[in-house]
C-alpha positions as CSV (number, residue, x, y, z in Angstrom):
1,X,0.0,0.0,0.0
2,X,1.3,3.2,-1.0
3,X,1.0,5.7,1.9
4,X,0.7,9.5,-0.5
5,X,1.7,11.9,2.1
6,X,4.3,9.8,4.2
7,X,6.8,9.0,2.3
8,X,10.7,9.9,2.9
9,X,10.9,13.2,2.8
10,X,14.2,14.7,1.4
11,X,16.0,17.5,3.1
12,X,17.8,20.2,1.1
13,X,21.4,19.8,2.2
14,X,25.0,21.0,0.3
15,X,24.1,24.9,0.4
16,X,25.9,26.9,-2.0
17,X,27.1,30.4,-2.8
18,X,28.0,31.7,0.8
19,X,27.0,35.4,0.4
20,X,27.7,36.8,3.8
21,X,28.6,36.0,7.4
22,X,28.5,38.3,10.5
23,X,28.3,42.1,9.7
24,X,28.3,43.6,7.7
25,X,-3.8,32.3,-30.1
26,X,-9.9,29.7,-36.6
27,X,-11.5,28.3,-38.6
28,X,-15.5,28.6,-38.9
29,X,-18.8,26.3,-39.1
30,X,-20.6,27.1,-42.1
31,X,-22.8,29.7,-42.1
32,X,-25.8,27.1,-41.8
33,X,-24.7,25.8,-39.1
34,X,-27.3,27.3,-36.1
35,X,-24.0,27.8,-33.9
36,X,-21.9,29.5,-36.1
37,X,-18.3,30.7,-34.8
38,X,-17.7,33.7,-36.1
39,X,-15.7,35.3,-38.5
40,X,-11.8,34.6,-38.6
41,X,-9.7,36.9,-38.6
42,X,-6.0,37.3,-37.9
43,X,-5.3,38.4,-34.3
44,X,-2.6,38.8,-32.3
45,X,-2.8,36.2,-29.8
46,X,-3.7,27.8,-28.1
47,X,-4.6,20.4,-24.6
48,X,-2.3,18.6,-26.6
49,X,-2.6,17.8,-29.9
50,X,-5.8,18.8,-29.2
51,X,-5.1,15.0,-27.5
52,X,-4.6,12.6,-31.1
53,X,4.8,45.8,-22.6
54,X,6.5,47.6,-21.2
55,X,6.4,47.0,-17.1
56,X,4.1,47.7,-15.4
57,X,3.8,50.2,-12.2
58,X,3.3,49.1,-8.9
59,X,5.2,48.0,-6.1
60,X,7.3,45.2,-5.8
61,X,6.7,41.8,-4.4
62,X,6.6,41.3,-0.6
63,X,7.0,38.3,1.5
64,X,5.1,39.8,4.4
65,X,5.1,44.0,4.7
66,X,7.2,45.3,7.3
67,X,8.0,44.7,10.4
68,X,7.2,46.7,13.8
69,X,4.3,48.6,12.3
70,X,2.9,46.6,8.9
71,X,2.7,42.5,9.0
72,X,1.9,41.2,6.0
73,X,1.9,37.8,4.8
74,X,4.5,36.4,6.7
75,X,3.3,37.8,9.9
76,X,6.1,38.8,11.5
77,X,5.6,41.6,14.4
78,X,2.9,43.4,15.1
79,X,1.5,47.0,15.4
80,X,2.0,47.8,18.8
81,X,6.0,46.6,18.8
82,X,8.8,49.0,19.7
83,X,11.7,48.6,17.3
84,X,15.2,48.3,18.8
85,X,18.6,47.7,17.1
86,X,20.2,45.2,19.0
87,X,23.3,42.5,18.2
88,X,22.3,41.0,21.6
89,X,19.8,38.4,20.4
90,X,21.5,37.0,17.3
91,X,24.8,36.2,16.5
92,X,26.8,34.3,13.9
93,X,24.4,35.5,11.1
94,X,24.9,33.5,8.0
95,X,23.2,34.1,4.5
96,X,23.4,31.6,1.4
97,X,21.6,31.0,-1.6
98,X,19.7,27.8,-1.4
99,X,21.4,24.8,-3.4
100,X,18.2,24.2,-5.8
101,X,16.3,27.6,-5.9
102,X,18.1,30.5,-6.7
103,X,15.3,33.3,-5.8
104,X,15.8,31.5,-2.2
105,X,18.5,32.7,0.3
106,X,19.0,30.5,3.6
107,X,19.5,32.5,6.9
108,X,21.1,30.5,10.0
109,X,22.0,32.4,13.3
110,X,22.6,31.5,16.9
111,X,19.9,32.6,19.5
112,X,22.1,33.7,21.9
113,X,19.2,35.1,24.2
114,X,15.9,33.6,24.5
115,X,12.7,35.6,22.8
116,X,9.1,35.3,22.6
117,X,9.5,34.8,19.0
118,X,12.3,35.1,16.3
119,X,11.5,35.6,12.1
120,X,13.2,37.4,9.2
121,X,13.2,41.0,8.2
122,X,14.2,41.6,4.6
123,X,13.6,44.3,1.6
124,X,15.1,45.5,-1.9
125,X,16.5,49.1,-2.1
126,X,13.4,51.3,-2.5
127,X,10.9,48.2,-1.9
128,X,8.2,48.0,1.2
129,X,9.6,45.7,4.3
130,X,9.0,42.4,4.4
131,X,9.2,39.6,6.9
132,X,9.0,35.6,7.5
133,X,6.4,34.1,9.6
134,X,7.3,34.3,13.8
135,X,9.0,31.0,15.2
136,X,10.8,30.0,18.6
137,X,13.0,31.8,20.5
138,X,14.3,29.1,22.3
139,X,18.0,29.6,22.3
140,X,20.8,27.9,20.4
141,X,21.0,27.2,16.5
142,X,18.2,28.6,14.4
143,X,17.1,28.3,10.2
144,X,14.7,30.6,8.1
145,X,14.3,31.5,4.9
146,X,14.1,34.7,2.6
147,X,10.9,34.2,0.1
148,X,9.8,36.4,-2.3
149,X,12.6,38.1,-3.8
150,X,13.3,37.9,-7.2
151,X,16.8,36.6,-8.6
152,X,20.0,38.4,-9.2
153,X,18.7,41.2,-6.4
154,X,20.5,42.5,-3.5
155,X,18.4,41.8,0.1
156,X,19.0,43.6,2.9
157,X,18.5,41.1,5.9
158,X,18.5,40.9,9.7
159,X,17.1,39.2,12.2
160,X,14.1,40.1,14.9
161,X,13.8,39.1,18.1
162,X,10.9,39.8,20.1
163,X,10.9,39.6,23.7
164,X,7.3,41.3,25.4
165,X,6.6,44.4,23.4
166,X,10.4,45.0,21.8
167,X,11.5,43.9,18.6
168,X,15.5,43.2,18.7
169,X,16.7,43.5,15.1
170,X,20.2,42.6,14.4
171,X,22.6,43.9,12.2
172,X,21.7,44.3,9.1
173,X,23.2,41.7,6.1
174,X,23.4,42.2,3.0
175,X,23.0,38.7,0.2
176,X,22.0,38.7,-3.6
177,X,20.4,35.7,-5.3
178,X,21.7,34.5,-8.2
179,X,19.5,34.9,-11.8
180,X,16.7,32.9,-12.6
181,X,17.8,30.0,-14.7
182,X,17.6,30.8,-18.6
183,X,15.3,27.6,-19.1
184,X,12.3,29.5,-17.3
185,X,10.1,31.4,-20.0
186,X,9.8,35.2,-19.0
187,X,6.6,36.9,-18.6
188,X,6.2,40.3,-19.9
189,X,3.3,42.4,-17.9
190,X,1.6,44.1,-20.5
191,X,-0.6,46.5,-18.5
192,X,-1.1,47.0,-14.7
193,X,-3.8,48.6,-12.9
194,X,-3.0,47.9,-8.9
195,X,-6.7,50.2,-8.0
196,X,-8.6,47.5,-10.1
197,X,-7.1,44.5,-9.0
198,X,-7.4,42.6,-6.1
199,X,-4.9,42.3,-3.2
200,X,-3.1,39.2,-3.6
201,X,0.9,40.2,-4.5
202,X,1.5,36.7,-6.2
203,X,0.7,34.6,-9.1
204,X,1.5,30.9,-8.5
205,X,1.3,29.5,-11.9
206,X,2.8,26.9,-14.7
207,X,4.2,27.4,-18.2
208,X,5.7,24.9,-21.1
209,X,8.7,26.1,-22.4
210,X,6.5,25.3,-25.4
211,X,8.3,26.1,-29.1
212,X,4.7,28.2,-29.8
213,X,3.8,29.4,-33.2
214,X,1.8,26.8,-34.5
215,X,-1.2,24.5,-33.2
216,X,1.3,21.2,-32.9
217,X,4.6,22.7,-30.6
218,X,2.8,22.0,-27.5
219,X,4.1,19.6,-25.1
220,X,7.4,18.9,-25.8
221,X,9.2,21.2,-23.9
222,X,10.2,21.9,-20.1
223,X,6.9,22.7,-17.5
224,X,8.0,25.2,-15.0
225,X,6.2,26.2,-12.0
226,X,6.8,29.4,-10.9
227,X,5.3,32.2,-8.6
228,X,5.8,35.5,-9.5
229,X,4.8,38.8,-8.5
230,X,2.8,41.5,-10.0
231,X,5.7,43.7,-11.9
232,X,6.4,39.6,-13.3
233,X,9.0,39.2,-11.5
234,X,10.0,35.2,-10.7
235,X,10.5,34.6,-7.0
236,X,10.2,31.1,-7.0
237,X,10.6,28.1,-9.7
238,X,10.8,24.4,-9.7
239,X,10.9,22.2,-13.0
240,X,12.6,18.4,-13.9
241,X,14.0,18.6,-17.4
242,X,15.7,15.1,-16.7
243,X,11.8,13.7,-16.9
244,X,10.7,16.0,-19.4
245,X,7.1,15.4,-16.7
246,X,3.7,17.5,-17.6
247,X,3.2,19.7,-14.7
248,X,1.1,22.0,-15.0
249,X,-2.3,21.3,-12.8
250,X,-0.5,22.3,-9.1
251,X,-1.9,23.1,-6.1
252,X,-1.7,24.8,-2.9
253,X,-2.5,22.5,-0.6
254,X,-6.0,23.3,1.7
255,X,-4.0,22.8,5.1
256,X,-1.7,25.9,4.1
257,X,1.6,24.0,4.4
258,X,2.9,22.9,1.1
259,X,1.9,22.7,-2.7
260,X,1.2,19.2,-4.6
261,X,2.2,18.9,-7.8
262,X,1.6,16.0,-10.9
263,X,4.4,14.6,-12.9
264,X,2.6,12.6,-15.6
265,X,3.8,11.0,-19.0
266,X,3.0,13.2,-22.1
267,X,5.4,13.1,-24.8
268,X,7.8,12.3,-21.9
269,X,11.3,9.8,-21.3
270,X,9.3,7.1,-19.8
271,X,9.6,8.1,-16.3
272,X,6.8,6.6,-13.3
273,X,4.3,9.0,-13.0
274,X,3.8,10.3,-9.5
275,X,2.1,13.0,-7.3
276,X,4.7,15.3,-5.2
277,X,4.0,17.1,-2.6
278,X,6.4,19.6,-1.2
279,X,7.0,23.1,0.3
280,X,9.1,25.7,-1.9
281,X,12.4,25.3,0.3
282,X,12.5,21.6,-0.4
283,X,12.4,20.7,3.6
284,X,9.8,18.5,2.3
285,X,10.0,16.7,-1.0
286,X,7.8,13.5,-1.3
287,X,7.1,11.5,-4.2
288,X,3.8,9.5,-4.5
289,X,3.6,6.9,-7.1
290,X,0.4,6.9,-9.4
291,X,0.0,5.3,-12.6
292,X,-2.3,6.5,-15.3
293,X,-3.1,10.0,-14.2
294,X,-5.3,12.2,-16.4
295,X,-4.5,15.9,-17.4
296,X,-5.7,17.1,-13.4
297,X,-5.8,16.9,-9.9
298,X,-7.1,17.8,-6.6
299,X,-6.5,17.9,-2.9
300,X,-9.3,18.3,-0.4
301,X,-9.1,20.0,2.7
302,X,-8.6,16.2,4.7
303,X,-5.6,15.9,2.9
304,X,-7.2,13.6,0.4
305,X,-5.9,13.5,-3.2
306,X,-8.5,13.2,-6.3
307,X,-7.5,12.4,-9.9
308,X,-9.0,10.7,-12.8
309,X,-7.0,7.6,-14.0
310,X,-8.2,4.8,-16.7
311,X,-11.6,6.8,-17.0
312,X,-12.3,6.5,-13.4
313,X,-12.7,9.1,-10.6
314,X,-10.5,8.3,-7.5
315,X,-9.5,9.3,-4.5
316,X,-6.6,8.4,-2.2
317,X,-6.8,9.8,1.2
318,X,-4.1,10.8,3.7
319,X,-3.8,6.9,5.1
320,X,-2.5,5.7,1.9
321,X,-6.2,4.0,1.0
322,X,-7.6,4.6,-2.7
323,X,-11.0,4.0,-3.5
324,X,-12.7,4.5,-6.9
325,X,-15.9,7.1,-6.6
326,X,-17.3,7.2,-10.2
327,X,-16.9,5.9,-13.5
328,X,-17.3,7.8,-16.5
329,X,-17.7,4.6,-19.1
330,X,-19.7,2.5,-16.9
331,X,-22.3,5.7,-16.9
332,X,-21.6,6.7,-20.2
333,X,-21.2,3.8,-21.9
334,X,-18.2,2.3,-24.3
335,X,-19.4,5.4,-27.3
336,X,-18.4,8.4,-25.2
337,X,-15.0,9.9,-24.9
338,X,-13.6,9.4,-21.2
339,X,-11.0,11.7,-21.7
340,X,-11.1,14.2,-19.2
341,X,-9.0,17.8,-18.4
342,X,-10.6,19.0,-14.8
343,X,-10.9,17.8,-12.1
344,X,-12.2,20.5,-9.3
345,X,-13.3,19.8,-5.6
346,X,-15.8,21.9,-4.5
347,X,-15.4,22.3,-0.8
348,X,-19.0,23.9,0.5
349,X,-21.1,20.6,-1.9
350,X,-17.9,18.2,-1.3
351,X,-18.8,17.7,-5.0
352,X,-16.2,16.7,-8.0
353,X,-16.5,18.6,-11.2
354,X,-15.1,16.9,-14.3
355,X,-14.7,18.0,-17.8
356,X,-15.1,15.8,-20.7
357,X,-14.1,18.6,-23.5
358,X,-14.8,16.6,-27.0
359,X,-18.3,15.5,-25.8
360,X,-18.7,19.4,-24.6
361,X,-20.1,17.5,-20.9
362,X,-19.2,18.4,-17.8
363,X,-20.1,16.1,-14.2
364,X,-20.6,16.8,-11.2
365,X,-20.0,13.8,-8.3
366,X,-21.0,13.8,-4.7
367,X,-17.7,12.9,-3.4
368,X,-18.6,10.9,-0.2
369,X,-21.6,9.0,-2.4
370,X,-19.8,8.4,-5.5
371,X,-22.9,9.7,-7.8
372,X,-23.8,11.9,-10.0
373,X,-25.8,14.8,-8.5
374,X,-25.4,16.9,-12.0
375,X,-24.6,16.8,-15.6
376,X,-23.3,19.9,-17.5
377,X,-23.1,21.0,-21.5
378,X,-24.6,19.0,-24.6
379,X,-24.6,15.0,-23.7
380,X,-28.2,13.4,-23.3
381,X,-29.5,14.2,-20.3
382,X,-27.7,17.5,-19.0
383,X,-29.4,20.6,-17.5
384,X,-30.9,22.6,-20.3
385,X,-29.3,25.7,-21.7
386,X,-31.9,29.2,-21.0
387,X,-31.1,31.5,-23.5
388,X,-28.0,33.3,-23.9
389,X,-28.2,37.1,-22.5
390,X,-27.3,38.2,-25.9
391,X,-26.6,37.3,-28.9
392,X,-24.8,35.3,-30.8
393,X,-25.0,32.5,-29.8
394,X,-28.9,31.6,-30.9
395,X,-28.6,28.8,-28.2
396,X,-25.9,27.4,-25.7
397,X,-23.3,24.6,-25.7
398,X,-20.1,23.9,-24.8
399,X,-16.9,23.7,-27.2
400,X,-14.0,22.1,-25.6
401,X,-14.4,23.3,-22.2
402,X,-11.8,23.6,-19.3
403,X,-11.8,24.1,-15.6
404,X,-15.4,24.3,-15.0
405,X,-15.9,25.3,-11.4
406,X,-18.7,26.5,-8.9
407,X,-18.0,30.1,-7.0
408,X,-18.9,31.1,-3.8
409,X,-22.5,31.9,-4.7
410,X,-23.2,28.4,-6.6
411,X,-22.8,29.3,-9.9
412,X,-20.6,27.4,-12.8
413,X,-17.6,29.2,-14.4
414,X,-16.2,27.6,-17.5
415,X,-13.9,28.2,-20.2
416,X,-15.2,27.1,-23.4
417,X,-14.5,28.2,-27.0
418,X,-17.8,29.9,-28.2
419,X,-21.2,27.4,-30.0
420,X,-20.0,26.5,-33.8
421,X,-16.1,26.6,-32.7
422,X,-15.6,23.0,-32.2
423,X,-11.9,22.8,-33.6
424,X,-10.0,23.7,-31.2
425,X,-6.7,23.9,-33.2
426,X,-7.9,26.5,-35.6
427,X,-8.5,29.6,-33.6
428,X,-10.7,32.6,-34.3
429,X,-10.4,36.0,-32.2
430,X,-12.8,37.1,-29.8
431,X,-14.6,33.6,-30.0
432,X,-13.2,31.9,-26.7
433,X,-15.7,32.7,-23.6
434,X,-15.1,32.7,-19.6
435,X,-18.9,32.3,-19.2
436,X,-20.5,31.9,-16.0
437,X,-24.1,30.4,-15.1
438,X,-26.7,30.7,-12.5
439,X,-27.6,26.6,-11.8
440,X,-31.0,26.0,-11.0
441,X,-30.8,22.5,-10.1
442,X,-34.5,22.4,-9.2
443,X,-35.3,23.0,-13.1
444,X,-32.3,21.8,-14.3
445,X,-31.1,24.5,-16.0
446,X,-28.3,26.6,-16.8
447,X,-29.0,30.6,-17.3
448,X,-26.5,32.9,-18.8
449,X,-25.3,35.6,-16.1
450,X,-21.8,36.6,-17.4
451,X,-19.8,36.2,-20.4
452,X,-16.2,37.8,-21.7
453,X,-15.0,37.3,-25.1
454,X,-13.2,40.6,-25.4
455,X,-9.8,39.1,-25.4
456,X,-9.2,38.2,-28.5
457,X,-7.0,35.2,-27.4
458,X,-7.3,31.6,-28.4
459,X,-6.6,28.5,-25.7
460,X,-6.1,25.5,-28.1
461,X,-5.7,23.7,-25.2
462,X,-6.4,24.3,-21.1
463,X,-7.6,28.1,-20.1
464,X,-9.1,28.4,-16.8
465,X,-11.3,31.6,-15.3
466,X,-11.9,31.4,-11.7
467,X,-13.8,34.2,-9.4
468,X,-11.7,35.7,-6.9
469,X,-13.1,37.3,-3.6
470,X,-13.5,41.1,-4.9
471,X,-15.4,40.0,-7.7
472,X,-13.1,39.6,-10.5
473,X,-12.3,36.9,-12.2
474,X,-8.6,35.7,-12.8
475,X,-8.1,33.8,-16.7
476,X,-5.8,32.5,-18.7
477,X,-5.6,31.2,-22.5
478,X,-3.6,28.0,-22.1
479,X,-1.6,28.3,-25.5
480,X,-2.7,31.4,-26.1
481,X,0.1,32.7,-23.4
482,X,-1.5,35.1,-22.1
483,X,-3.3,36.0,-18.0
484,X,-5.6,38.1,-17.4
485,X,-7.4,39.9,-14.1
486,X,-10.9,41.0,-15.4
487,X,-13.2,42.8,-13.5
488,X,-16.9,42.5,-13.2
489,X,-17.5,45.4,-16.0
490,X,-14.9,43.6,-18.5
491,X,-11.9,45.7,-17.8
492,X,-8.3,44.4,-17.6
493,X,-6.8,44.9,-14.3
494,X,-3.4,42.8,-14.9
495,X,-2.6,41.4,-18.4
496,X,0.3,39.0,-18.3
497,X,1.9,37.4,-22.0
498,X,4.3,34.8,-21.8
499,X,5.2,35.5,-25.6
500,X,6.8,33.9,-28.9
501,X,8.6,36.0,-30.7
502,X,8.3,34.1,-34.0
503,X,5.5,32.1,-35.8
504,X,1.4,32.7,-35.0
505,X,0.8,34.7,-32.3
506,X,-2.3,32.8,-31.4
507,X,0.2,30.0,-30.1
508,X,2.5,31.5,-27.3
509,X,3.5,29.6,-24.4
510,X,1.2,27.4,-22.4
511,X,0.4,28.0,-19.8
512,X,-1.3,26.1,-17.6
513,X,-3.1,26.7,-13.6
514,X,-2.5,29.7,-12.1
515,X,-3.7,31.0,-8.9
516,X,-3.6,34.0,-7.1
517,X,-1.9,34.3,-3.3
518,X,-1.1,36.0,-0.5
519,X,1.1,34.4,1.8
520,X,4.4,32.5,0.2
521,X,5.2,31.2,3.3
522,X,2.1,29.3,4.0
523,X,3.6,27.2,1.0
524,X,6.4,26.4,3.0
525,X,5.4,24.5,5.9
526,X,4.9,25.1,9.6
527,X,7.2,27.4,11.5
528,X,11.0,26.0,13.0
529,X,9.7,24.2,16.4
């Protein structure tokens, strides 16, 4: 029996670079069709195979806002602390970068006198403050680490030590990173508006090193994961060139301790497949075998892990147990096409949404049940469309959808190329929709509340849209390259292009999940005991 989340766990060891010590995106339907695409036309602007600006303003990234007077997502401090230089706390400071991530620096010290609580203060010339999350005090050897810096930057670091109301903050250090490795695709931010975006500092995300310019130079190249901040700015990467793995369908994991990744065989070297889950200093590093995995997965807030594998919906909780929940061809039958690119746990149901993208259907399974408590899109027996809000479209259906999920409220956010654009590899601007639905699933029935198909963008494969808490919604055009932040009235708050510079520009870089966050260190596992 494999047991997924207790497996060795691989310490980062053999630091390197000793920095400091002590001071210091088609084609159309015909026009008979009742669900006609739309007109081509050449735009600027991409799942595999279809399966067979200038820089923005706005502050830089922050690992947790200042100190004494501003905690921010690391939490270190508080408002009512007095701030006092001290070398009395902390000795033997030592800064290096971290042996696998460069954008990572390692601080050791000794706590020479016991505190209430210890963590990191850091910042860039000209930046806002920021800190790590509080741990011990206890006395004798200590280990944090700088997050949320980008590479090739000189940090300013010291330590605090908090003892009642006072703040002891050492000497200060000074440590660069080193650059970014070369491999990792660069984002450009093509537009930035920080008063129509939301809060969050940080995109955690994933992009192919794809080739780009044409429908067919999609996974063959490197997946990174990467988390960036809002002037695009790396702070964090991982990737496995030695696999060639497809990873792009990451998570944060729901106990706010570590991220979970897939590493599944597409156009890959023949590697196992496997689940990892890990936090972004490597402390942890596990490796789950499991064979078969579809495009997605999810974790649930018990720490179980859901993925679709050989057609079947399955879920392997934190004891190592794996138990099938629902399967697609036994209620489908041998004619439909089992091949599936979402998988999404809703938390407030406990429901699994599924997307089967060339039967335009989408599922959703009672996860403790193993049933079907809805059915999505254009297969027999789904909740009727109402009529679009406007249009075109005459009527509603899905074109290879992605990432359908519910938001807060209880409606259903999908990606879906526009009725009449059912080949996916021949794009058409302005066609592709993030379209959300009120689900009345009394009538069964699916009503049109908001649409976008401004962008003029094309996802051959993947694009997501998800509804963030201040009401706008964060998307992204899988091999179209490109991000956006969109707010409720359809303006761009953040537009993000991970670009080609040759071929068509409706095939860029894939990217794949992306996510939006506030707190790098509740990636990285629990405070230092």
């Amino acid at each position: 029996m494999q047991m997924p989340w207790r497996t060795a766990s691989f310490r980062a060891v053999g630091l390197l670079a000793l920095v400091v010590s002590g001071s210091s995106v088609g084609a159309c339907q015909p026009p008979t069709d009742p669900y006609a695409c739309g007109t081509a036309n050449a735009a600027a602007g991409g799942e595999a195979g279809a399966r067979s600006a200038p820089g923005a303003s706005g502050e830089g990234g922050e690992g947790g806002t200042a100190g004494a007077t501003n905690p921010g997502a690391g939490g270190g401090g508080g408002p009512d602390l007095t701030s006092v230089s001290s070398d009395d706390y902390a000795s033997d400071v030592q800064i290096a970068v971290h042996d696998k991530v460069n954008t990572i620096l390692v601080v050791s010290w000794k706590q020479t006198q016991a505190a209430t609580a210890t963590w990191l203060e850091f910042w860039l010339d000209g930046e806002p403050h920021m800190t790590s999350r509080p741990g011990t005090g206890r006395l004798g050897a200590h280990r944090d680490v700088v997050l949320g810096v980008p590479g090739d930057a000189e940090v300013r670091v010291r330590v605090v030590s908090q003892n009642g109301q006072t703040a002891y903050a050492s000497s200060e250090q000074r440590a660069r990173t080193l650059p970014v490795p070369s491999g990792m695709p660069a984002p450009r931010i093509l537009s930035y508006t920080p008063e129509l975006s939301s809060p969050e500092r940080w995109l955690f995300g994933s992009v192919e090193n794809s080739e780009g310019g044409s429908p067919d130079a999609y996974y063959l190249g490197t997946f990174w994961l990467y988390i960036m901040d809002r002037q695009g700015r790396v702070v964090w990467y991982y990737a496995d060139p030695a696999s060639n793995a497809t990873t792009s369908f990451q998570r944060r994991a729901r106990d706010g301790a570590y991220i979970v990744l897939e590493k599944r065989c597409y156009n890959c070297r023949g590697f196992a497949e496997s689940i990892v889950k890990m936090t972004l200093d490597w402390r942890t590093f596990e490796e789950i075998p499991v064979s078969g995995i579809a495009d997605a997965i999810d974790v649930t807030s018990d720490g179980s892990l859901l993925y679709d594998a050989q057609s079947e919906l399955r879920e392997r909780a934190a004891d190592g147990t794996d138990r099938m929940l629902w399967s697609c061809r036994q209620h489908f039958g041998p004619g439909f096409n089992c091949y599936t690119n979402t998988i999404n746990w809703d938390a407030a149901r406990d429901s699994v949404l599924m997307s089967y993208p060339y039967m335009g259907t989408v599922v959703e399974i009672d996860r403790q049940q193993g049933t079907l408590v809805a059915q999505y899109g254009n297969a027999k027996n789904s909740f009727e469309f109402a009529p679009p809000l406007r249009t075109p479209p005459s009527a509603w259906r899905f074109e290879f959808q992605h990432f359908p999920n519910l938001t807060a409220s209880g409606s259903l956010l999908v990606s879906s190329h526009m009725p009449g654009c059912s080949r996916t590899e021949q794009p058409v601007a302005n066609q592709h929709a993030f379209v959300e639905f009120d689900v009345d699933r009394t009538r069964k029935r699916l009503t049109e509340k908001w649409r976008y198909t401004e962008g003029p963008e094309w996802p051959r494969a993947k694009g997501m849209a998800i509804r963030l808490a201040n009401g706008n919604t964060l998307a992204n055009y899988g091999t179209g390259g490109v991000i956006r932040e969109i707010t409720p009235d359809k303006a761009t708050a953040w537009h993000v292009k991970f670009d080609v510079p040759e071929g068509d520009d409706f095939f860029n870089k894939m990217v794949g999940h992306n996510e939006l966050i506030d707190d790098l260190y509740a990636l990285n596992g629990q405070p230092e005991p």
